[in-house]
N, C-alpha and C positions, 0 to 999 in steps of 0.2 A: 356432286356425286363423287365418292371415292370406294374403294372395295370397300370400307367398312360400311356401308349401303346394305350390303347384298351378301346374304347368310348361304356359305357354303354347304350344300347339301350331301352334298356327294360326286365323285370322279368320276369320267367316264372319258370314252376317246371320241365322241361326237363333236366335229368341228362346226361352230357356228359363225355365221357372220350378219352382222348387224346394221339394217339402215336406215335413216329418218328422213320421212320429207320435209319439205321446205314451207315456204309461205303458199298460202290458198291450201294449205291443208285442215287450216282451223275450224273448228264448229264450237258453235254455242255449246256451253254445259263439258267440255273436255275437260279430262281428268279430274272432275270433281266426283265420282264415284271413285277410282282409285284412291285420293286424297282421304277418303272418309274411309276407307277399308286398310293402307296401310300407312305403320307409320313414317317408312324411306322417302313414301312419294311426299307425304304432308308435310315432310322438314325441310322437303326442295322447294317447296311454295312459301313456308315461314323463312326461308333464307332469302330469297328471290323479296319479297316483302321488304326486307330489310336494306335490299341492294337498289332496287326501283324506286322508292317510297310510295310505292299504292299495293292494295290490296289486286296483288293478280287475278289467285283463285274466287275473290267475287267478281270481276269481273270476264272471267268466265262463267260463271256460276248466271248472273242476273244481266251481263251486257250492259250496255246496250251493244245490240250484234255489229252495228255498223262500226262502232268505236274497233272492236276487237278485230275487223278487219282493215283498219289504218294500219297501216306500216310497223310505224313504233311500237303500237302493241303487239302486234301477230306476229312480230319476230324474237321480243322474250315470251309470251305465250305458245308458242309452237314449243321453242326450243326446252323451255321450263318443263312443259305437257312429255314432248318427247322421253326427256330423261326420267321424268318421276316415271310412266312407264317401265321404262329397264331398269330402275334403278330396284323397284318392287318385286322383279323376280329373283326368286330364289336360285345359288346356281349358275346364275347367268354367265358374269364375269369369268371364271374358270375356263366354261367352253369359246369363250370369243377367240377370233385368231385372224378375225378382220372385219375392218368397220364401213362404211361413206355414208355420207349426206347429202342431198340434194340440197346446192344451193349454200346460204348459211347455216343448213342445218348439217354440216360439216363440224360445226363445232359443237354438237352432241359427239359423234365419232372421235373427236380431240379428248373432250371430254370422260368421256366411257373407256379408251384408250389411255388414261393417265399423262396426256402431253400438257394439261391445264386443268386448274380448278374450275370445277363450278363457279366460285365467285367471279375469278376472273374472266371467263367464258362470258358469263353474262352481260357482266359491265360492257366488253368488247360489243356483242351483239343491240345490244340495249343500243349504243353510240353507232350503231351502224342502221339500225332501225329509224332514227333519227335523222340522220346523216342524206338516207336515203329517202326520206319522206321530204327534209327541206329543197333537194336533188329533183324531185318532181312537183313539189309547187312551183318552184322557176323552170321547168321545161316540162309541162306536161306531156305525155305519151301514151302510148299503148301498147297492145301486144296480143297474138291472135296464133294459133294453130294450123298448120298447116299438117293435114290429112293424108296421105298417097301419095308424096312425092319422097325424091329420096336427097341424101344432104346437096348432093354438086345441084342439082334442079334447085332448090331452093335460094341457095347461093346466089346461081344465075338470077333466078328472080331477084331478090334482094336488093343484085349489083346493077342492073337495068334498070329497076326503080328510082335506086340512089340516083343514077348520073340523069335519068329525065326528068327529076323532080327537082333535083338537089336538095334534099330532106335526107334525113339520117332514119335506115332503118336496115337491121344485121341478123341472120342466125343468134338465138339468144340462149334457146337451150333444146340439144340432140337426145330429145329423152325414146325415141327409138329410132330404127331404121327409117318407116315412114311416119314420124310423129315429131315433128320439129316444131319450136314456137319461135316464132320473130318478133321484135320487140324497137319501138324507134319514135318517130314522130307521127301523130296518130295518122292524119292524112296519106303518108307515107305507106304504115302500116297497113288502111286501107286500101288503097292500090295497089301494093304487093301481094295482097289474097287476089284481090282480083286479077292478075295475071297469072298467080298460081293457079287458080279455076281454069282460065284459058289454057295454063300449061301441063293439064291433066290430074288436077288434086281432088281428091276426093269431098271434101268436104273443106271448110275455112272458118274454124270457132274463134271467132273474139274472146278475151277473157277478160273477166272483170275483175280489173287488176286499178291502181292509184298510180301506176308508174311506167314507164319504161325499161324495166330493170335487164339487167346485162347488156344495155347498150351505152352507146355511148353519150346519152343524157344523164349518167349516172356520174359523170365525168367530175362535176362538182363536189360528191358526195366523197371522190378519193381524199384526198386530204386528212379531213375529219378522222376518217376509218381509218386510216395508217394512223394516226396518231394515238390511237384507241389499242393498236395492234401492237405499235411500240413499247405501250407501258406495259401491255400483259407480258407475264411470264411464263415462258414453253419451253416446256424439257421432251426429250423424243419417247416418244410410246417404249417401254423396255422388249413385247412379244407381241403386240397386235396392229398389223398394220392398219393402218389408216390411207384410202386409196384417196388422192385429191383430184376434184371434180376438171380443174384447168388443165392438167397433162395428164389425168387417167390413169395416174402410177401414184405406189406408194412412198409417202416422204423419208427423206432418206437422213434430214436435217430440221435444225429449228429454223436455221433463216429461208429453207424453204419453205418450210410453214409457212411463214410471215410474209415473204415475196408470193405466194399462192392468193394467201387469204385474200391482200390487198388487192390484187388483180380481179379476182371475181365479182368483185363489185359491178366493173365493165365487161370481163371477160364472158364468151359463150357455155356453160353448162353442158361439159361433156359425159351425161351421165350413162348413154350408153356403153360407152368406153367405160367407164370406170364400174358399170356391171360388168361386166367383163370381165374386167381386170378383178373384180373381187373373188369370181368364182373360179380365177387362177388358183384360190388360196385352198383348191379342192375342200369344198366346202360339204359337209352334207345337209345343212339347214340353214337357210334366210329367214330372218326374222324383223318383219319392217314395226318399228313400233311408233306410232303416231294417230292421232284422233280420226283419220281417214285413210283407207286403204289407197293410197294411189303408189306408191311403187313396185310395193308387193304382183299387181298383175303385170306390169312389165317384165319383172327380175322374170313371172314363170315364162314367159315369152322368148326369153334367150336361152338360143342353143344349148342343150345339156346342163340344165339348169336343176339346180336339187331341189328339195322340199323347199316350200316357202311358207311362212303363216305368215300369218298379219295381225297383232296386239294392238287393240284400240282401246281396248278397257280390262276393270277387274277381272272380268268373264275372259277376258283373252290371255292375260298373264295366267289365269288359275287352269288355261289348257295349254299352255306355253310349260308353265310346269310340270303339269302330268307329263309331257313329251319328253321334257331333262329327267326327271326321271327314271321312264321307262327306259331308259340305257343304261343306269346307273347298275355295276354289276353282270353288265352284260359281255 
């Protein structure tokens, strides 16, 4: 994806910012009505083709579903899906003036921000979707949601767990105030809900996940990923920041980039923070574009929070743009 993507329609001074989720965002059949509606999104699927050697967009299209949620795949399939999304609205680029991602889907926001090509972007993700799938056949794990507690309660849980088990299981990702996932060695995993229930959580969802991810089972998977990171080439965003998920702040350098990126593989996912931190960019519109709505109701969740929509298809870009326009001139 690069600006010549995305056909300038018109100036306006509505500031937008942009976010994509991460993995478990996938659904069978994404972005295949975009793909067949415009042609920006359908060149990011015949590039990505070119880059992977399989047929992505069929298999989103025909699955099998279970395939499309291994690792490997649902992390150039999100990321692919994410951008052909933005990349199809008309307009868009212009208004951006700050981006984040959940997760790896930070480098949509690298992306869309001009710090990296598409190709390169992908190859990166591609080796990390891999990386972190061989990462969890030799250390199986899990990872589960904790409900109504808040970060230091979880923590404690967490750190109690560890030292009576001696199993690895950490805060994995702070995606609200009470909405925290832990993420470690399954056994682990589960005993930590269970003490959270004892220690006043409202509910404890398992998620059906293949990994452990942002723990430290992921640990093997560094290596790989920095060497993936090393060969991409990243120039810094010229006017849009980019907020990074590990410190919540915008990057200010390339080698931060690249000392970020690598970290997150283990590191905890601070995304409440880094909502945050995006709606510092006095925003008047969030715009999460991905196959499932799941950031979009958080962002409206925090404090003074502006418009937000949520792009999941053709149907959402084509009211995504009536909205950039309707200020056009105004």
């Amino acid at each position: 994806m690069g600006r010549r993507d995305v056909a300038v329609v018109g100036v306006n001074s509505l500031r937008v910012g942009a976010i994509f989720p991460g993995q478990g965002s996938q659904l069978l059949g994404m972005g295949v009505d975009v793909a067949q509606r415009y042609p920006a999104a359908a060149e990011l699927f015949e590039r990505a083709e070119k880059i992977l050697g399989y047929d992505l967009l069929a298999l989103q299209r025909e699955g099998p579903e279970e395939r499309l949620r291994e690792t490997q795949y649902s992390q150039p399939a999100i990321f692919v899906t994410n951008l052909a999304l933005a990349s199809a609205v008309r307009g868009l680029v212009p208004q951006l003036v700050a981006t984040a991602g959940h997760s790896f889907a930070e480098f949509c926001s690298l992306v869309v921000a001009g710090a990296i090509s598409f190709e390169n972007a992908l190859r990166v993700v591609d080796e990390r979707g891999k990386a972190m799938s061989a990462a969890a056949a030799a250390a199986p794990g899990g990872m589960s949601a904790i409900l109504g507690l808040d970060a230091v309660a979880v923590r404690s849980v967490t750190d109690a767990t560890q030292a009576r088990t001696g199993l690895r299981v950490s805060p994995a990702n702070f995606n609200a105030p009470a909405q925290i996932v832990i993420s470690g060695d399954l056994e682990a995993v589960v005993a930590a809900g269970e003490a959270a229930l004892a220690a006043g959580a409202k509910r404890v969802v398992p998620l059906n996940v293949s990994g452990a991810w942002h723990s430290a089972l992921m640990e093997p998977a560094v290596e790989r990923f920095q060497r993936a990171v090393a060969a991409a080439s990243f120039g810094m965003p010229e006017r849009i920041d980019v907020i990074s998920n590990v410190d919540a702040k915008p990057y200010r350098s390339t080698e931060e980039i690249r000392t970020n990126l690598v970290a997150s593989i283990v590191h905890e996912v601070r995304w409440h923070e880094t909502a945050i931190r995006l709606l510092d960019c006095k925003l008047d519109l969030v715009v999460e574009f991905g196959a499932s709505a799941v950031l979009a109701p958080m962002m409206k969740r925090v404090p003074n929070a502006p418009e937000v929509i949520a792009v999941n298809d053709a149907a959402g870009i084509e009211r995504l743009e009536a909205r950039l326009l309707s200020e056009v001139g105004a």
